[in-house]
LUMDRENMAR-652238 format. One record per atom (N, C-alpha, C, O, CB): x, y, z. Coordinates in Angstrom, 2 decimals. Glycine has a CB too. Layout:
<recs>
       xx       yy       zz
        X        Y        Z
...
</recs>
This chain:
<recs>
       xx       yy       zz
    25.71    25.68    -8.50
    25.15    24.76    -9.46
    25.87    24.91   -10.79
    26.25    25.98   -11.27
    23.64    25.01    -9.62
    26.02    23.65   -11.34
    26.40    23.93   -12.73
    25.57    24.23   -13.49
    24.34    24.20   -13.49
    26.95    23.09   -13.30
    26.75    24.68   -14.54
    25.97    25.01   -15.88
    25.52    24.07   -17.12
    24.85    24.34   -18.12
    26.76    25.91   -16.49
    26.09    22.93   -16.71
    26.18    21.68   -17.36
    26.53    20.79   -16.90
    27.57    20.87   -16.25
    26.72    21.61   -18.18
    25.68    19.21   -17.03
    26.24    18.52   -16.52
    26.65    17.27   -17.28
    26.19    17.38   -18.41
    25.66    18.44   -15.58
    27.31    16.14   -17.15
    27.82    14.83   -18.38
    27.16    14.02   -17.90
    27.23    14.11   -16.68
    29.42    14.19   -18.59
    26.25    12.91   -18.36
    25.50    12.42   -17.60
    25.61    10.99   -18.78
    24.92     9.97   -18.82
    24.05    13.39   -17.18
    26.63    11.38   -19.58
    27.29    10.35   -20.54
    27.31     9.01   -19.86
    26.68     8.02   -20.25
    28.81    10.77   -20.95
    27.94     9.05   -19.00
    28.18     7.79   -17.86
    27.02     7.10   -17.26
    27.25     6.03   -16.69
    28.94     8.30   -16.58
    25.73     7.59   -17.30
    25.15     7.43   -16.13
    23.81     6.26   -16.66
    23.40     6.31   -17.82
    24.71     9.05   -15.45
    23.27     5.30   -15.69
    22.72     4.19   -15.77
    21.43     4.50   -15.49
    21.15     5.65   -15.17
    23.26     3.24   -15.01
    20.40     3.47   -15.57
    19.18     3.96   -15.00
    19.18     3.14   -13.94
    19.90     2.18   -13.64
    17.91     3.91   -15.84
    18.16     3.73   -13.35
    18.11     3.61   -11.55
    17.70     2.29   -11.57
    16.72     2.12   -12.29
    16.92     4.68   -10.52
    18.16     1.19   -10.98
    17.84     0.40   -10.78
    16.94    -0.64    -9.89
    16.76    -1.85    -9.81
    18.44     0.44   -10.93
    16.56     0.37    -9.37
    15.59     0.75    -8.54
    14.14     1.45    -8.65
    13.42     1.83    -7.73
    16.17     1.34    -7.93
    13.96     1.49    -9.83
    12.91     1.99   -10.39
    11.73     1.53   -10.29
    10.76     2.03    -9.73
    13.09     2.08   -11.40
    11.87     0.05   -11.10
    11.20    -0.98   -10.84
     9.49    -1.39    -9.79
     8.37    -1.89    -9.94
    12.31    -1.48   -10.39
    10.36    -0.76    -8.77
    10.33    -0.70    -7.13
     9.49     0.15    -6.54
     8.66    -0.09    -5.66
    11.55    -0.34    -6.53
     9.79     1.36    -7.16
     9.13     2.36    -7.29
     7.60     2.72    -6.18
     6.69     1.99    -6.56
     8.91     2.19    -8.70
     7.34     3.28    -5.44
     5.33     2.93    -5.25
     4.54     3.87    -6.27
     4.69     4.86    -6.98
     4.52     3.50    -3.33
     4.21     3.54    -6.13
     2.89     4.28    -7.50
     1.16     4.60    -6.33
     0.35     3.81    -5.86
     2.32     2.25    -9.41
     1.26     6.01    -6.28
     0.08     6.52    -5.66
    -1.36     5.92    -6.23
    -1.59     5.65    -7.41
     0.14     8.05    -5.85
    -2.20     5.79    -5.20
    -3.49     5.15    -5.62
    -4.32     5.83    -4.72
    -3.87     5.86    -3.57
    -3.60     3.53    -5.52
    -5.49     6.42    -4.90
    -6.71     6.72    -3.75
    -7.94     5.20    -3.60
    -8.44     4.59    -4.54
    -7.78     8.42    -4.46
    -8.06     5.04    -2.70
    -8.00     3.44    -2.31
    -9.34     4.31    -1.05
    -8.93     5.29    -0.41
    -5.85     2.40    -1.55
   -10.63     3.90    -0.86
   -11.58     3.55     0.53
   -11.68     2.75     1.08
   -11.97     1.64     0.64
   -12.60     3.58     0.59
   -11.44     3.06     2.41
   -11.25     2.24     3.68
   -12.44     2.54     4.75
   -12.58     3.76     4.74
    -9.76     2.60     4.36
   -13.16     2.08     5.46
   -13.80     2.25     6.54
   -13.13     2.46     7.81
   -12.29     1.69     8.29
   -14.51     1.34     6.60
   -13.54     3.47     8.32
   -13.14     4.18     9.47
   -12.30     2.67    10.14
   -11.12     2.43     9.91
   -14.67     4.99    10.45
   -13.27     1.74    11.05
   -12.56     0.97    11.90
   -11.20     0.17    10.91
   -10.50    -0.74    11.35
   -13.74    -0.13    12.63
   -11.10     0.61     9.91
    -9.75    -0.68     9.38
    -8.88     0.70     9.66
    -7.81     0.32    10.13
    -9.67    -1.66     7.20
    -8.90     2.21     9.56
    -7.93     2.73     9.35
    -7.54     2.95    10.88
    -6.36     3.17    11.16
    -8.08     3.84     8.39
    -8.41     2.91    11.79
    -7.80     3.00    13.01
    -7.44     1.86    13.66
    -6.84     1.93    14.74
    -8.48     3.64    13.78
    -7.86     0.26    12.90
    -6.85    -0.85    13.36
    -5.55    -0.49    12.50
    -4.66    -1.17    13.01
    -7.45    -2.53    13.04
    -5.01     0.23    11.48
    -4.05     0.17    11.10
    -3.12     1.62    11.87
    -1.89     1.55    11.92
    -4.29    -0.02     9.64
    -3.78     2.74    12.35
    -3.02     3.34    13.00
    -2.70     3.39    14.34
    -2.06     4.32    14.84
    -3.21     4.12    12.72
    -3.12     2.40    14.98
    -3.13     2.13    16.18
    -1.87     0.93    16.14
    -1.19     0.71    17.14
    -4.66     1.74    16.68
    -1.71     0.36    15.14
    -0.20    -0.89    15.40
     0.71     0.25    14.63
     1.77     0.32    15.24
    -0.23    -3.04    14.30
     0.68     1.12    13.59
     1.19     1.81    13.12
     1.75     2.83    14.87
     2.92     3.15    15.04
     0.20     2.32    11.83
     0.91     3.08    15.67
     1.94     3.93    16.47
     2.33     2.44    17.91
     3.07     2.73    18.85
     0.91     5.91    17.24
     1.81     1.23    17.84
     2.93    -0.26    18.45
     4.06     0.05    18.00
     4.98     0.36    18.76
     2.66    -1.97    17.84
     4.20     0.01    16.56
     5.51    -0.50    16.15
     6.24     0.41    15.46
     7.29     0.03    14.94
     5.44    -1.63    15.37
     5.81     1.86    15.32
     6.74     2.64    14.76
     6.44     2.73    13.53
     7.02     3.64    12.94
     7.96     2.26    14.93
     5.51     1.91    12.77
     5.75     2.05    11.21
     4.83     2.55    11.05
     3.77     2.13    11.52
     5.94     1.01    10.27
     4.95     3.68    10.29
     3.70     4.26     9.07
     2.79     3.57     9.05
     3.10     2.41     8.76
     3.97     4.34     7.59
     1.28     3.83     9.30
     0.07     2.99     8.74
     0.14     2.83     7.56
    -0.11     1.67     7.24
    -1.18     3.44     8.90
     0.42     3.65     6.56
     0.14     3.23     4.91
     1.13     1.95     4.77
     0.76     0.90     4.24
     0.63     4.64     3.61
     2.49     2.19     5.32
     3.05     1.26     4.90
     2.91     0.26     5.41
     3.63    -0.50     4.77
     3.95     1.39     4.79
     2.31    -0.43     6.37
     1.89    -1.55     7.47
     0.81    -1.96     6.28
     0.92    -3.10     5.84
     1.19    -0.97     9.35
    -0.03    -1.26     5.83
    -1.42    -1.70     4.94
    -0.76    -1.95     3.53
    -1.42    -2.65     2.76
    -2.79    -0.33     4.82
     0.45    -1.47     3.08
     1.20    -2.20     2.14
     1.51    -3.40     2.34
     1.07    -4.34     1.68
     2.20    -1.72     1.89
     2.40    -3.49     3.37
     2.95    -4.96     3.62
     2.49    -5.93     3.82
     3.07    -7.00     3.62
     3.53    -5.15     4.37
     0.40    -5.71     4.62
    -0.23    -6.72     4.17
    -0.73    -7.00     3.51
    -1.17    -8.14     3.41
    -0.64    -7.03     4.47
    -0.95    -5.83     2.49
    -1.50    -6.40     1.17
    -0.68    -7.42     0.42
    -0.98    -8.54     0.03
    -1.73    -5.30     0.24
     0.44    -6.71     0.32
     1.95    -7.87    -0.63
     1.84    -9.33    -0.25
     1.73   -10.39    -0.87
     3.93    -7.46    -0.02
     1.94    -8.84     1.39
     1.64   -10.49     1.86
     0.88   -11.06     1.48
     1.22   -12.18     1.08
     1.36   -10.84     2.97
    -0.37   -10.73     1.38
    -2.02   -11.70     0.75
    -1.29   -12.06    -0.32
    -0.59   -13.07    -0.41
    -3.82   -10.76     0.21
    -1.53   -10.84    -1.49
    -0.65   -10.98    -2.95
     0.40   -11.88    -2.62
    -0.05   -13.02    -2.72
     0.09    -9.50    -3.58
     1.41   -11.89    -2.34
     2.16   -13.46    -2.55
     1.66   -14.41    -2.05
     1.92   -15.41    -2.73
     3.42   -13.67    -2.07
     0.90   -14.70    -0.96
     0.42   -15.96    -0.23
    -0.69   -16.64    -1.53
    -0.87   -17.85    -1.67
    -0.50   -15.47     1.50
    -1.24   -15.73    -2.26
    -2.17   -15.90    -3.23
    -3.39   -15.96    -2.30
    -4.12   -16.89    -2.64
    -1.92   -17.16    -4.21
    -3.78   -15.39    -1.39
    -4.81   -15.15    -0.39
    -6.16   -14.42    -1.21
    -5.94   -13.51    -2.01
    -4.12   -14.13     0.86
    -7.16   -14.76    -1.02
    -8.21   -14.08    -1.23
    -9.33   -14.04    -0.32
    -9.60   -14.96     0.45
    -8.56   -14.41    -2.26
    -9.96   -13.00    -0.40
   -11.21   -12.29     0.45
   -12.01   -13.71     0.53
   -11.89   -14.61    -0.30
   -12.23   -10.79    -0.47
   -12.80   -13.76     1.60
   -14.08   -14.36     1.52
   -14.92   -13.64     0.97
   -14.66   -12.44     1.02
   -14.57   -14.73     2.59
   -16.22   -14.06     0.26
   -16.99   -13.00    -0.01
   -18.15   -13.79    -0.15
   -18.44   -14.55    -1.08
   -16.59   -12.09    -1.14
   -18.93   -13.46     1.13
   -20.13   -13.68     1.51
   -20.81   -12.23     1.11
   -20.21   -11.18     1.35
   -20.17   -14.16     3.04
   -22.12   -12.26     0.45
   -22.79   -11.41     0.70
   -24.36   -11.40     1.62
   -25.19   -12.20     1.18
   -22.78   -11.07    -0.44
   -24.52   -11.10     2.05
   -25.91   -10.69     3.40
   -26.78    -9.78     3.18
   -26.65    -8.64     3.61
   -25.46   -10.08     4.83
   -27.69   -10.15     2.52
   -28.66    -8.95     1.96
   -29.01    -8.33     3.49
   -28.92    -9.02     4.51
   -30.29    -9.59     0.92
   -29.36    -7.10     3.50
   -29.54    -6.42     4.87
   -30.90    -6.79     5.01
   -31.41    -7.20     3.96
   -29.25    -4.76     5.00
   -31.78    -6.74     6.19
   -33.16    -7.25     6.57
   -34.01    -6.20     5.64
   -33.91    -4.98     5.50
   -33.52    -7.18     8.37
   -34.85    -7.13     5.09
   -35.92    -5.32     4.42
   -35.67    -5.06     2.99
   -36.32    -4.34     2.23
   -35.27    -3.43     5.25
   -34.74    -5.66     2.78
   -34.14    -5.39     1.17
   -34.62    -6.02     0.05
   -33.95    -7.04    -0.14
   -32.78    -5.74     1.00
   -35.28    -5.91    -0.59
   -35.62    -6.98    -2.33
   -34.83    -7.56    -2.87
   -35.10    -8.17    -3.90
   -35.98    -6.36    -3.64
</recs>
């Protein structure tokens, strides 16, 4: 290893951008085992399979339905 290095030259990553940025995110049991179950179909990482459809919604401009269902018994 050096003792110094010149770093005079050097750019920023341009790729940075890009970057993923960690999040703790809850999921219910059955979504994480529909996502690791195509995750071992196709070879890809579950997290990243649950990335790619999120992006997808996010660009499609997709949003949730959101019905709510009061449970029987409830005020």
């Amino acid at each position: 290893m050096r003792k110094h290095y010149d770093f005079s030259h050097a750019r920023p990553n341009p790729y940075a951008r890009r970057l993923k940025r960690p999040v703790t995110i809850r999921l219910d049991q059955p979504t994480i085992a529909y996502f690791k179950a195509l995750a071992e179909e196709t070879g890809i990482p579950y997290q990243t399979l649950i990335n790619l459809f999120l992006r997808d919604c996010a660009v499609a401009g997709r949003r949730p339905g959101l019905r709510w269902t009061p449970a029987k018994g409830a005020a």
